[in-house]
Each structure stands twice: as structure tokens, then as C-alpha cells.
C-alpha positions as CSV (number, residue, x, y, z in Angstrom):
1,X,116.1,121.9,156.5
2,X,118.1,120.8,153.7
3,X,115.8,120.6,150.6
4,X,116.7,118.1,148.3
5,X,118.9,119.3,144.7
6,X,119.1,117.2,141.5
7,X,120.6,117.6,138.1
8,X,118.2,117.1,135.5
9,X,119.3,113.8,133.6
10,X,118.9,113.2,129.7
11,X,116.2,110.2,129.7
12,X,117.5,107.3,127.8
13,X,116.8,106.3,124.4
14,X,114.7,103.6,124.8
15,X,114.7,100.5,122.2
16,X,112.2,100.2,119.2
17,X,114.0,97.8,117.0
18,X,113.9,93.5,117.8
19,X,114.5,94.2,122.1
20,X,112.7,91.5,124.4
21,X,109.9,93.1,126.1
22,X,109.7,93.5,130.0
23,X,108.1,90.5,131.3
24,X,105.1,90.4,133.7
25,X,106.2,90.9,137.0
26,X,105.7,87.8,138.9
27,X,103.6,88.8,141.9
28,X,104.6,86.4,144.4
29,X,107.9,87.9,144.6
30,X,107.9,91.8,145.4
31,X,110.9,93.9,146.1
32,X,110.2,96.8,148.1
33,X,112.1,100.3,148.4
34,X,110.7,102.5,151.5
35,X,112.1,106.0,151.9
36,X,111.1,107.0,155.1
37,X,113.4,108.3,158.2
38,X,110.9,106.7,160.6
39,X,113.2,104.1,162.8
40,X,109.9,101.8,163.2
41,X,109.1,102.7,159.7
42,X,110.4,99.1,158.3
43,X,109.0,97.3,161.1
44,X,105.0,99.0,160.7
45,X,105.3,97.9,157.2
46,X,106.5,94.5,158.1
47,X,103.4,93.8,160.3
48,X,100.9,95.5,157.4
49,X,102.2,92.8,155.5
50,X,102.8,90.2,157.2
51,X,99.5,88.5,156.2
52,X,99.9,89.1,152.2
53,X,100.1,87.2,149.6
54,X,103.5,87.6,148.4
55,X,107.0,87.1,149.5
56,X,109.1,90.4,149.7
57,X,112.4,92.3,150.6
58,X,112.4,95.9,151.6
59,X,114.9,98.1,151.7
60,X,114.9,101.5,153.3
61,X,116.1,104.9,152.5
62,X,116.2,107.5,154.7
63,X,116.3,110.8,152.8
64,X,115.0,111.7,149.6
65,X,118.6,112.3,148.0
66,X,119.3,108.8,148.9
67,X,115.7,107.5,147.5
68,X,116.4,108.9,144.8
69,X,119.9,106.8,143.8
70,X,118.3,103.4,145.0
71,X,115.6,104.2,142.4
72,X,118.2,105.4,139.6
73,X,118.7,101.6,139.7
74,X,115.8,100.2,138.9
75,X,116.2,97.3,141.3
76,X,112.3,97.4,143.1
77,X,109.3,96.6,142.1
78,X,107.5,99.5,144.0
79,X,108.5,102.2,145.9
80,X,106.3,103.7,149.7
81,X,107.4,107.1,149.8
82,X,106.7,109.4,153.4
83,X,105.6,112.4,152.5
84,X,107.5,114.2,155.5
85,X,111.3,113.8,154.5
86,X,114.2,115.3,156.1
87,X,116.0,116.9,152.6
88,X,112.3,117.1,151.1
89,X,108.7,116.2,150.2
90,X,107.2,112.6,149.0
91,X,105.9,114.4,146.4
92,X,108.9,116.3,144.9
93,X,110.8,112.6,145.0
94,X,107.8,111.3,142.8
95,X,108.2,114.7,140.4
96,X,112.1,114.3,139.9
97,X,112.1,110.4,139.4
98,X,109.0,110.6,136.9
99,X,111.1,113.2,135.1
100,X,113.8,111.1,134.9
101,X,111.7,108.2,133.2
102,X,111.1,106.4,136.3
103,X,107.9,104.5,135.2
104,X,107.4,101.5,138.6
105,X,104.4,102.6,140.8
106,X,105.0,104.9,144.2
107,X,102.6,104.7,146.9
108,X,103.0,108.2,148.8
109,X,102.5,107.8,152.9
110,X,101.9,110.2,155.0
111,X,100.8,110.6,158.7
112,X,98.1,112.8,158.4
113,X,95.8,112.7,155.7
114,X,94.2,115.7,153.4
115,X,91.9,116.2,149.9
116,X,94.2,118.2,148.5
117,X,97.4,116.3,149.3
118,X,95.8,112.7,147.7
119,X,95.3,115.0,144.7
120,X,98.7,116.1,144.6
121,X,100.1,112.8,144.9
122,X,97.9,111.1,142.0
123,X,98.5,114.5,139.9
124,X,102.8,113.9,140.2
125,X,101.9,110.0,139.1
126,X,101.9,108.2,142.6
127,X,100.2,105.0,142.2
128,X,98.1,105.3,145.7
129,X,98.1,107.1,148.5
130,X,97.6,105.8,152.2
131,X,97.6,106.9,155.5
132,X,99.7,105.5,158.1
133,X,97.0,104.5,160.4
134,X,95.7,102.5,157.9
135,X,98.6,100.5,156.4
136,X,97.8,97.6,157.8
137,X,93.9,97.4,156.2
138,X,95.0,99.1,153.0
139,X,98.7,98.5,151.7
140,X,98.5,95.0,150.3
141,X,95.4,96.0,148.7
142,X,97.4,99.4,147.2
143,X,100.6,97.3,145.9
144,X,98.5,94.7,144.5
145,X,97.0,96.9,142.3
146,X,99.1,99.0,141.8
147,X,101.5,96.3,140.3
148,X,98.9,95.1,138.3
149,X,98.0,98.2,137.0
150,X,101.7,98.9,136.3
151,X,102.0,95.6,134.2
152,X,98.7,96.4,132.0
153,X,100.3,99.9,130.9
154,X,103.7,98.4,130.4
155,X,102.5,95.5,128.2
156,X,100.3,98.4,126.4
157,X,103.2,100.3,126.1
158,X,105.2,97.9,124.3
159,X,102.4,97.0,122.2
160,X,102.5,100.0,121.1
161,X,106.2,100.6,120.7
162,X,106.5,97.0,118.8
163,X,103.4,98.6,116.3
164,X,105.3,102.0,116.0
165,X,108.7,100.4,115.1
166,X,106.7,98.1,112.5
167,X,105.3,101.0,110.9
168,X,108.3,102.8,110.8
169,X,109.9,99.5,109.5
170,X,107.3,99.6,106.9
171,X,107.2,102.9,105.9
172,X,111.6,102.9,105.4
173,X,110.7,99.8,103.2
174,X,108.2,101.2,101.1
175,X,111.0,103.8,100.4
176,X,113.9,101.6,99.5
177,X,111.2,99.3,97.5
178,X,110.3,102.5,95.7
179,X,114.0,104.0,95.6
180,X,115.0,100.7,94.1
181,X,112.4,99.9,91.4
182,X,113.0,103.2,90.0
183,X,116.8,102.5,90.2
184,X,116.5,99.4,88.7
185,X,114.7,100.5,85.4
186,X,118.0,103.4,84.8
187,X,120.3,100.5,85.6
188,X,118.2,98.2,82.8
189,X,119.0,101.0,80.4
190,X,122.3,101.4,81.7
191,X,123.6,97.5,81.4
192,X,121.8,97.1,77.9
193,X,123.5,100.1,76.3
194,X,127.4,99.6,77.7
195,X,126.5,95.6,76.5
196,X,125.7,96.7,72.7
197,X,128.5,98.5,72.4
198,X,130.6,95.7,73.8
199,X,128.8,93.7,71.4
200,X,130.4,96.0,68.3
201,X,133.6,95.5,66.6
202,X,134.3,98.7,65.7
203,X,135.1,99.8,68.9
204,X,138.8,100.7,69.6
205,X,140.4,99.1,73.4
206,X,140.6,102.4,75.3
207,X,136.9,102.8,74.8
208,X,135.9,99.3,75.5
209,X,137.7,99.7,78.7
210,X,135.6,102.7,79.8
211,X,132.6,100.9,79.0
212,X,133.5,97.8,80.8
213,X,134.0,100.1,83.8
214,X,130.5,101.7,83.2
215,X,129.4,97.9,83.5
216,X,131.1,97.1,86.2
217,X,129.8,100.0,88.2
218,X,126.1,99.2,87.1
219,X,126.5,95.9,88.6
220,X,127.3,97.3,91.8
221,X,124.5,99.5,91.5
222,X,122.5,96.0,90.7
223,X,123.5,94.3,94.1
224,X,122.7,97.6,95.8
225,X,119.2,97.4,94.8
226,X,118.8,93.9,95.4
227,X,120.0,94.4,99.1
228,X,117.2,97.8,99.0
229,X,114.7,95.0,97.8
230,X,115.4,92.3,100.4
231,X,114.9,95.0,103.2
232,X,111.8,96.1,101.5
233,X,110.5,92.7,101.0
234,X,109.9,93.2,97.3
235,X,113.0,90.8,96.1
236,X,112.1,88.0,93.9
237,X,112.9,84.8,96.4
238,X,112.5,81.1,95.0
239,X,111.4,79.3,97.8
240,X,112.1,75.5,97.9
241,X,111.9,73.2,100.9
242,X,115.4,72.9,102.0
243,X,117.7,72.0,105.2
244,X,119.4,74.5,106.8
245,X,122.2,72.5,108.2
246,X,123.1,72.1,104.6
247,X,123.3,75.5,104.2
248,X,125.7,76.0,106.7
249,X,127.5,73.3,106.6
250,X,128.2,74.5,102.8
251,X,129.2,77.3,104.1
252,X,131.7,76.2,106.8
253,X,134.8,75.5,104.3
254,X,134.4,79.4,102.8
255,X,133.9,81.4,106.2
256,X,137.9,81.4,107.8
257,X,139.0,83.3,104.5
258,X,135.7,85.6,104.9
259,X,136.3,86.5,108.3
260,X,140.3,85.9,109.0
261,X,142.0,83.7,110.9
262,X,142.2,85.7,114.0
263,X,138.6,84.3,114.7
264,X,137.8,81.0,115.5
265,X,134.5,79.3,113.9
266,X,132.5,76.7,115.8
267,X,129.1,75.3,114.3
268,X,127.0,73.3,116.8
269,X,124.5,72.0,114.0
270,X,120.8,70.2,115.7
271,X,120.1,66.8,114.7
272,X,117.5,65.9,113.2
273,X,116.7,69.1,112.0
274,X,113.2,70.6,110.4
275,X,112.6,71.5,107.2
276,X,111.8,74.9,105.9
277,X,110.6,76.6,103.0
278,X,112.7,79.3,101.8
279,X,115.3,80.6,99.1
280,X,118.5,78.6,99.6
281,X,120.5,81.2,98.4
282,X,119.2,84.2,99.9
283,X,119.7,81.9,103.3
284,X,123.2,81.3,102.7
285,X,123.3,85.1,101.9
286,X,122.1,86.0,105.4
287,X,124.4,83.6,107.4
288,X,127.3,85.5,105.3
289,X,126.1,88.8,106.5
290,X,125.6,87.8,110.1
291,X,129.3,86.4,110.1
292,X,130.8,89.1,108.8
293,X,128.9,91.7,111.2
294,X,130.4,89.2,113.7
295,X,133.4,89.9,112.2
296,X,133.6,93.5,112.2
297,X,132.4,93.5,115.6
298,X,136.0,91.4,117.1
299,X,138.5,93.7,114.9
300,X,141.5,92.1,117.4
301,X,139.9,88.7,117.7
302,X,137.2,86.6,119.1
303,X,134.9,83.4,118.6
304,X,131.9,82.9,116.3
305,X,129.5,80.4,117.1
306,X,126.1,79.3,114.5
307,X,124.1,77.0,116.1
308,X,120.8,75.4,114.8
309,X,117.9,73.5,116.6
310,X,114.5,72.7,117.0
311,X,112.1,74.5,119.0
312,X,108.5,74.2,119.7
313,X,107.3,77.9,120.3
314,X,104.9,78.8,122.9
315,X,103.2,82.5,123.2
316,X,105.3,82.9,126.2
317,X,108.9,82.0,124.3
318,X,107.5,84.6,121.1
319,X,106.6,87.1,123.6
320,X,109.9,87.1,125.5
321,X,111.7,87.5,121.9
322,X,109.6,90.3,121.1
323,X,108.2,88.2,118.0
324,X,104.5,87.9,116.5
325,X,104.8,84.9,114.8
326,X,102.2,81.9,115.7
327,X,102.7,79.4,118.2
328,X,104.1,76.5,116.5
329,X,107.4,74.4,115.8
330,X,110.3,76.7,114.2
331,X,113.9,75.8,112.9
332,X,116.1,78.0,114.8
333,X,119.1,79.9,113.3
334,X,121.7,81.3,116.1
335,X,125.2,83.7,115.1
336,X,126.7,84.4,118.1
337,X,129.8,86.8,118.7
338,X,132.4,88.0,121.8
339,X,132.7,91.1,120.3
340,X,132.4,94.2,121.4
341,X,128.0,94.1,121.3
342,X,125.5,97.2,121.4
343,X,124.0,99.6,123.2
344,X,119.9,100.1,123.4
345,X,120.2,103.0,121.3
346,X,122.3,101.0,118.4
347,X,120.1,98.6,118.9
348,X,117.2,100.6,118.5
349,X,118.7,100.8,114.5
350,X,120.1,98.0,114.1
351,X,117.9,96.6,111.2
352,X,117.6,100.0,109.7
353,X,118.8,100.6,106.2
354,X,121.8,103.0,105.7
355,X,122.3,103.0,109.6
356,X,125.8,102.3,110.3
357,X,128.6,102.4,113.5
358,X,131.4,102.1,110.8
359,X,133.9,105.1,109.7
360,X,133.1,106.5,106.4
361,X,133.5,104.3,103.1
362,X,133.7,101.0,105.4
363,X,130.4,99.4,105.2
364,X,126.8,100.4,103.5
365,X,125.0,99.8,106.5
366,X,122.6,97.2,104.5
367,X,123.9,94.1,105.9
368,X,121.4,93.3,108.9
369,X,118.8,95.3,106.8
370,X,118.8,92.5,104.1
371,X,118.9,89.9,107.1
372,X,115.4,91.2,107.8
373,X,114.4,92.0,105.0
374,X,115.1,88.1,104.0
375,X,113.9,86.5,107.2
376,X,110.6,88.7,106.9
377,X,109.6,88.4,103.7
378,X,110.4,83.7,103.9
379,X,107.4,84.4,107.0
380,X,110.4,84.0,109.9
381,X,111.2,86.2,112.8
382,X,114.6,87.5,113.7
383,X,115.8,88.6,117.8
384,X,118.8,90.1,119.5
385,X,120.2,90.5,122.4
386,X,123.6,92.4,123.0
387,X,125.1,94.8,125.2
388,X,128.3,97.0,125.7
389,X,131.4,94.3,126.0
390,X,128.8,91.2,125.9
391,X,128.7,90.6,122.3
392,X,125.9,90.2,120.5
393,X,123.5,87.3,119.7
394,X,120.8,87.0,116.7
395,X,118.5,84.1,116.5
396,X,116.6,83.2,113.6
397,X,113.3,81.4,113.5
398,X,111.5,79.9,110.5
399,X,108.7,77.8,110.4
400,X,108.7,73.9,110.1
401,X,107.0,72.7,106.5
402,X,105.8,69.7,106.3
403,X,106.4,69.5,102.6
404,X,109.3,67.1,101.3
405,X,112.0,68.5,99.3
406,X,111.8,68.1,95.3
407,X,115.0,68.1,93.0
408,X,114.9,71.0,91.1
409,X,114.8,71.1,87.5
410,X,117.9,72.4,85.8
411,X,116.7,75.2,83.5
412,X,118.3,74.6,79.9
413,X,119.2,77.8,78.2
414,X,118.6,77.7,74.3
415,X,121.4,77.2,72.5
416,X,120.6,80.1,69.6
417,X,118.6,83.5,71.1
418,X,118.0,84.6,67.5
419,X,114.8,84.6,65.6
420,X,112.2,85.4,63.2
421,X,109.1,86.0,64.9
422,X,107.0,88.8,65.6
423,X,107.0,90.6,68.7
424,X,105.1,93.1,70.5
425,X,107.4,94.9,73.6
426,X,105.2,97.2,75.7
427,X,107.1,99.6,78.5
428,X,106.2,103.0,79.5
429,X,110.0,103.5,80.1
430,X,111.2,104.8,76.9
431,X,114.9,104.0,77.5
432,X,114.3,100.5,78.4
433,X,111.7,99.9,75.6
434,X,114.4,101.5,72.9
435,X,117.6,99.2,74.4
436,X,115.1,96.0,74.2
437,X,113.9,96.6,70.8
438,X,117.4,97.4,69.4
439,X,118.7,94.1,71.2
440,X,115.7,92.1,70.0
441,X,115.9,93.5,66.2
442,X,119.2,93.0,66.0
443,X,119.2,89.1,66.3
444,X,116.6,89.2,63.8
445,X,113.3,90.0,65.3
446,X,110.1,91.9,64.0
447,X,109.5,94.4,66.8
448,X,106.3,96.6,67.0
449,X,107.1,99.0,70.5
450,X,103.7,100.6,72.5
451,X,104.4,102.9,75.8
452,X,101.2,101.6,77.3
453,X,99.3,98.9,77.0
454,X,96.2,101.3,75.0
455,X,98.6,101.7,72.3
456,X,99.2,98.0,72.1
457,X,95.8,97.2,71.9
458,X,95.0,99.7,69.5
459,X,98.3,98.3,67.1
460,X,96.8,94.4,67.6
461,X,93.5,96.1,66.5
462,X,95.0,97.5,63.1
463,X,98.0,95.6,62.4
464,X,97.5,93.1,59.4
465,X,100.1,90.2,60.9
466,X,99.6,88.9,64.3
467,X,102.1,89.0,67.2
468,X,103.9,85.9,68.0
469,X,104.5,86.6,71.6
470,X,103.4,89.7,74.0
471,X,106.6,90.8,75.8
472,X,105.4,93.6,78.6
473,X,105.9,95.4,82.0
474,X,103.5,94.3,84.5
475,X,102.9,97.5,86.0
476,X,102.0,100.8,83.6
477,X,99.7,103.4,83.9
478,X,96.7,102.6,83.0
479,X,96.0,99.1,82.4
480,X,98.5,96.8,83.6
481,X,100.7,94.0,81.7
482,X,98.4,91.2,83.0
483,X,95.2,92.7,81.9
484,X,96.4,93.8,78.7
485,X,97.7,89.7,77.9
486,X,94.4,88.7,78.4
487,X,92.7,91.3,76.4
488,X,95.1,90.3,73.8
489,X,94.5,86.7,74.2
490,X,91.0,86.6,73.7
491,X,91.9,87.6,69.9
492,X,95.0,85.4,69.5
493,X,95.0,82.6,71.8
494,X,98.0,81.4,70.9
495,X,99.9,84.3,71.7
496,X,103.3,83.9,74.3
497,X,103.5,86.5,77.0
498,X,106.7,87.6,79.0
499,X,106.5,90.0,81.7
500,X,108.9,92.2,83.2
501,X,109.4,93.6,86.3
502,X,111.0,95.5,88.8
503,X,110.5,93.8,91.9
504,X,108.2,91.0,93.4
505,X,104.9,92.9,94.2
506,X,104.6,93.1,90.9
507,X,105.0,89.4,90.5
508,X,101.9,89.3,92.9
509,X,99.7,90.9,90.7
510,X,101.0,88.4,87.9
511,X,100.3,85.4,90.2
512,X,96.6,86.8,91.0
513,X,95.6,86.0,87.4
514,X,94.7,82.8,85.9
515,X,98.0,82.5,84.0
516,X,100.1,83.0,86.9
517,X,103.0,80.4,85.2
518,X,104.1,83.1,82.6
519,X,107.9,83.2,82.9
520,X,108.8,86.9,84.0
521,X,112.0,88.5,83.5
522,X,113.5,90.3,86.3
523,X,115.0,94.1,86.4
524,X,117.9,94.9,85.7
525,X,118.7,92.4,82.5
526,X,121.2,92.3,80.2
527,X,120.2,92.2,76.6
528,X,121.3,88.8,76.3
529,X,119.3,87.2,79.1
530,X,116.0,89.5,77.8
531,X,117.3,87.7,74.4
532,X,117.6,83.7,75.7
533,X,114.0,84.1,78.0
534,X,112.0,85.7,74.8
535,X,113.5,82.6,72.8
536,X,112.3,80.2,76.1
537,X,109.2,81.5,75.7
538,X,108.9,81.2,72.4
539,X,110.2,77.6,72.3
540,X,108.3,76.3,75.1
541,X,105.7,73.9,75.1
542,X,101.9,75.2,75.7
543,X,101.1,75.2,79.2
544,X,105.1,74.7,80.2
């Protein structure tokens, strides 16, 4: 006899980025694969089920080599295996198609029946084992259960690969965050030093040009880290309640010289459209980066379509998507290409920072990163679906507000930044404190520098003029910026605080205190901005 021979296969990769999760097998419809050589094999299983409670198609195989394809597939629900093949063993089947990731349930059948073989059969992974004689009291029962047993370790399995790729998620964005606050304090230093020598006059046009170049390459290392700090979730966002049909209908004009002629752009807006609360710029931001990966994705051509709408969202619709968002009405977000779409294992990456299908030098990889970064940190959900020659689909969901939209203020930037005040600038970084303080002194500030914010209480202690505004880092060793302004303000109430920081969970500890409206200056400035918001500060009204 003919024993049955396979090639080992490479399992596939399988997705743990934003891929719908397998659905719950609906039970009243049950495809069947039997591998059996018995002629009346089809027909005994027929009658055994000819009472259940479920429609179903069977198919047969009648060797184990040919089994084996059908179940390559993946078309069946469940597969009834005969132990007694003529190219091999039920069992053996079971072992090769488990190796080769073959997760649906096998019921092994067998004529005669033994301890040792039902141990053999649950030891290789089959489901259930049954004895032909007793197919007709037993196999409902057995593919009942063990299709219900199969759906309960699926839908744990995913739950646990959705958990895994959010901790990896996580885990990347604590980096960047990290990578990125760090880079942000040597860019500070960098953008305040090549802008105080621009500020000179004594310096000659070759050298000016170098350090205009210096500039320039500091703020592309600026835009770097904010797209590190959207990923991570630690950008500053200004969320208002805005439309987004406004957004991209701004848009519209701008995107044919962004992406080329050779695609065609077609916007199928909803009417009546929610409202949602989120930064209308960093919005605008992500339907520019989901065009142009559109773009890159049809390099001969193709069609674009963004489509918005309402949607109610039920735990079944979040499920399908893969999201865990609450139940609840959502604006929806769609960019949709013909391009050349993904595979499961891009797929699997997609939103990962650095990660990349481009040649060398053509693209960051940081352009769905920030999308998700963006959409995760305004409390939305993003999904995809693509596949080889299918192009590729991303939907966006946000949350409905029931808030109204409020004109925004313009902020007025003073007309002088000089002055003659007194100020106190606390930083632990030594080259940001020493640009800041040079910047500040030289339009004609009093500057007294601490490293920490011990030293600054210790100088408010001992100094013999009082500060006229508290200008600090929210985050030091030791005690932080907020708890050192209210230390300080307990002996001068009238004392103006600024904060600095690097990135927005530092704004979090700023907004947990009771003077959560203090302005705070964002990393990387330029002298002049750390200039015009110390004079804001200074200038503004008490409890502005």
C-alpha cells in the first residue's frame, strides 16, 4: 500500500495588525469534507444526519493525499476522517494538516473501536472520535460540539492576538515617545543656537548659509518627531468640535497636484454628517497621508475614492472590524484605492513605525503610523481590508459629540517680546536652559537659571527681589514643574508660570493640578516663540 508523502509547508504568517477577526461560524449551515474510500460511506453519513439540526454539503475524498488538498483550502467547516485509508492512516492526515496550521475540528472514524486508538486520535488534535456503528446516535452530537468548541478557542485566540498586537503597539510607542522627547530637547538646543547667530550682524554670507542649512535640517528633524509623537500618542492635539466634510472638502482643490493627474479623485461626502471632537489639522494631516499611500500604491494609475457617513455601531459591526471601541454612533472616514493592496503579512505591519515596502530613501515608513497614532490618541478606531491586486481600503471611525462647535479665538501675538522683568527659567537640560537664558537676557530680561526645581526653591528662599514669572520644565528629577509653581506660589502669589514640555503626557500632569490653564510652550521652540509666550504670560490678565 501506497503510504501517503508530503512536503513540509512554511505556515503562514498570520495577521496581528487591524485584520477582521473570523466570525462565528453560523451553525445552521455546515460544510462537510469526508475522507473515506467507503462507496456507502457518503450515504451512512447522510442517514446519521438526516435528523439534525443543520443544513449541510459533504464532500468526499477518497485517499488521504487527496484529503489533504481539499483541506489546504480551507473550504469546510469540519472534516470525518476513516481511520483505514488506502495511501494512509486517519491519524497521520490529522498529524500533517495540524502541522500545516490546519486549526477546524476532525472527527476520526473508524470501524472498529480501541482505548488506545481514541487516545491517539485526541493526542494528534482530532476533535472526537466515533465508531461507525454508532454514527447515527453520536455524530450530530460530535460536530455540534465540536464546532462550538472550535469557535470558543478561535474567538480566544484572537482575543489574544488583538491584546498581543496592542501591547506590542504599545510598547513600539513607548519607544518612539521616548526616542522623540529626548530628540526634541537636542533639536530645542539646536534651533535656538543656529537662530542667535542668524540674529547677529557680524556674521559674513557664506556662514549664514551653513547655518541656515543647519536650520533647515533641524526642522526636518522637528516634523520627524512630531510624526514619532502622533504614533506614540504623546503629540500635543487641540481638539475642537469640528465637521469632517469640511475637512475634506478643504482638501479636495489641493489633492490632484499631491497625487498626479494619472489618478482620478472622487469624494462621496454623507449628508447630514456628525460632529466630532478632534484636532482639525492633525485630521487634514491623516486624509493627506492616506491619499498619498493611495498614491504610491497605483504608481501607473488608478482611482481614489474618500467617502464619509454616519453609522450607528453595534458590538457585532466593531467585532467584524476588529475594533474595541463602544457601541455607539461614529462618523465614518473611508480612503479607498485600486492599487496594487497587501498581503497578511504586510498587513500584519502596516501601522508599524519605520516599516516600509518602498526602495531605499523613498518613504520613512511613518505615514500610516501617524494615521494611528492620530486616530488613537482623538479616542477613534481605524480598519483595513486589502489584498494582493484588490487594493486596499481604510475606514476611520470617530465618535459623534454632542457638543456644538465654538469660533475659536484668534491668539494675538504681542507686538514687542522684550522686557524688564525678572525671571526664574528652571531645566535640568543644561543646553536648553543656557540657549533660553541667552535669548531671554538679550531682549532685556533679568534671568536667575536653577537645574532642578531644589535649586529654584532654595534661590526664591535667599534672593532679595522676587521673580516676576516662573518659566520651567514640567518634568525633572525630583520634584516636578507643577509642584515646584505651587511651592513657589504659596510665597508670591502673584507669580506667572510657563511650562515647557516635550510631549503631551507631560501636559497631563500639568492639567491634573489646580492650575491646569497655565500656557505651556511646546518642544522644539525657537527663541523667538520662547520670547513672544514669556511676554503672553507676562501681559496677560489674571486668571486668562
Amino acid at each position: 500500500m501506497e503510504r501517503l508523502v508530503l512536503q513540509k509547508l512554511e505556515k503562514p504568517e498570520s495577521s496581528t495588525s487591524v485584520a477582521r477577526p473570523i466570525r462565528p461560524h453560523d451553525l445552521r449551515h455546515v460544510s462537510i469534507l469526508l475522507i473515506d474510500d467507503d462507496p456507502q460511506a457518503q450515504a451512512l453519513i447522510e442517514m446519521a444526519l438526516i435528523d439534525a439540526h443543520f443544513e449541510r454539503r459533504i464532500e468526499v475524498a477518497t485517499t488521504a493525499a487527496a484529503g489533504l488538498e481539499r483541506i489546504k483550502t480551507g473550504e469546510h467547516d469540519i472534516y470525518l476522517v476513516d481511520q483505514r485509508l488506502p495511501d494512509g492512516t486517519g491519524i497521520d492526515l490529522i498529524r500533517l494538516a495540524k502541522d500545516l496550521g490546519t486549526d477546524k475540528p476532525f472527527i476520526l472514524m473508524t470501524g472498529y473501536g480501541s482505548g488506545a486508538l481514541d487516545e491517539a486520535a485526541l493526542r494528534e488534535g482530532a476533535a472526537d472520535y466515533v465508531e461507525k456503528h454508532l454514527v447515527g446516535a453520536h455524530l450530530e452530537r460530535s460536530i455540534r460540539y465540536a464546532l462550538r468548541d472550535w469557535q470558543a478557542s478561535r474567538a480566544l485566540h484572537d482575543r489574544e492576538e488583538q491584546l498581543r498586537q496592542s501591547q506590542k503597539m504599545e510598547a513600539i510607542g513607548r519607544l518612539a515617545g521616548g526616542v522623540a522627547h529626548d530628540f526634541n530637547n537636542l533639536l530645542t538646543a539646536i534651533i535656538g543656537y543656529t537662530d542667535m547667530i542668524g540674529e547677529r550682524t557680524d556674521v559674513d554670507a557664506a556662514t549664514a548659509r551653513e547655518v541656515r542649512e543647519i536650520r533647515h535640517a533641524a526642522d526636518r528633524g522637528a516634523a520627524l518627531t512630531r510624526q514619532l509623537l502622533a504614533f506614540s500618542r504623546k503629540q500635543f492635539l487641540n481638539p475642537t468640535v469640528i465637521n469632517i466634510n469640511e475637512s475634506v472638502a478643504g482638501l479636495l482643490h489641493m489633492l490632484p497636484r499631491l497625487i498626479g493627474d494619472h489618478i482620478q479623485t472622487d469624494a462621496r461626502l454623507g449628508t447630514g454628517l456628525g460632529f466630532v471632537k478632534a484636532d482639525a489639522s492633525q485630521i487634514e494631516q491623516v486624509i493627506v497621508n492616506l491619499v498619498l499611500n493611495a498614491r504610491d500604491a497605483m504608481p501607473t494609475g488608478g482611482h481614489v475614492t474618500i467617502e464619509t457617513a454616519n453609522l450607528s455601531m453595534t458590538d457585532d459591526h466593531l467585532e467584524a472590524e476588529g475594533l474595541t471601541l463602544e457601541p455607539g454612533p461614529y462618523v465614518t472616514l473611508a480612503i479607498t484605492d485600486t492599487g496594487i493592496g497587501m498581503d497578511e503579512a504586510t498587513r500584519a505591519h502596516a501601522f508599524e513605525p519605520f516599516f516600509t515596502t518602498k526602495g531605499k530613501g523613498k518613504g520613512t515608513g511613518l505615514g500610516l503610523a501617524t494615521v494611528y497614532g492620530i486616530i488613537d490618541q482623538s479616542g477613534g478606531g481605524i480598519a483595513m481590508r486589502s489584498a494582493p491586486g484588490r487594493g486596499t481600503s481604510i475606514r476611520i471611525y470617530l465618535p459623534v459629540t454632542t457638543a456644538s462647535p465654538v469660533p475659536e479665538r484668534p491668539q494675538i501675538a504681542p507686538l514687542a517680546t522684550e522686557g524688564t522683568e525678572t525671571l526664574l527659567l528652571v531645566e535640568d537640560n543644561d543646553a536648553i536652559r543656557e540657549i533660553s537664558a541667552r535669548a531671554l537676557r538679550r531682549r532685556g530680561y533679568t534671568v536667575y537659571e536653577a537645574r532642578n526645581a531644589e535649586e529654584a526653591i532654595d534661590w526664591a528662599l535667599k534672593a532679595t527681589r522676587r521673580a516676576d514669572i516662573l518659566i520651567t520644565d514640567v518634568v525633572m528629577p525630583g520634584l516636578s514643574g507643577p509642584n515646584l509653581a505651587a511651592r513657589l506660589m504659596q510665597q508670591n502669589p502673584k507669580l506667572r508660570v510657563l511650562y515647557m514640555s516635550g510631549y503631551s503626557e507631560d501636559a497631563t500632569e500639568v492639567h491634573g493640578t489646580f492650575w491646569g490653564g497655565v500656557p505651556l510652550l511646546q518642544k522644539p521652540f525657537t527663541p523667538s516663540q520662547l520670547a513672544e509666550r514669556v511676554r503672553m504670560a507676562l501681559d496677560a490678565n489674571p486668571g486668562q
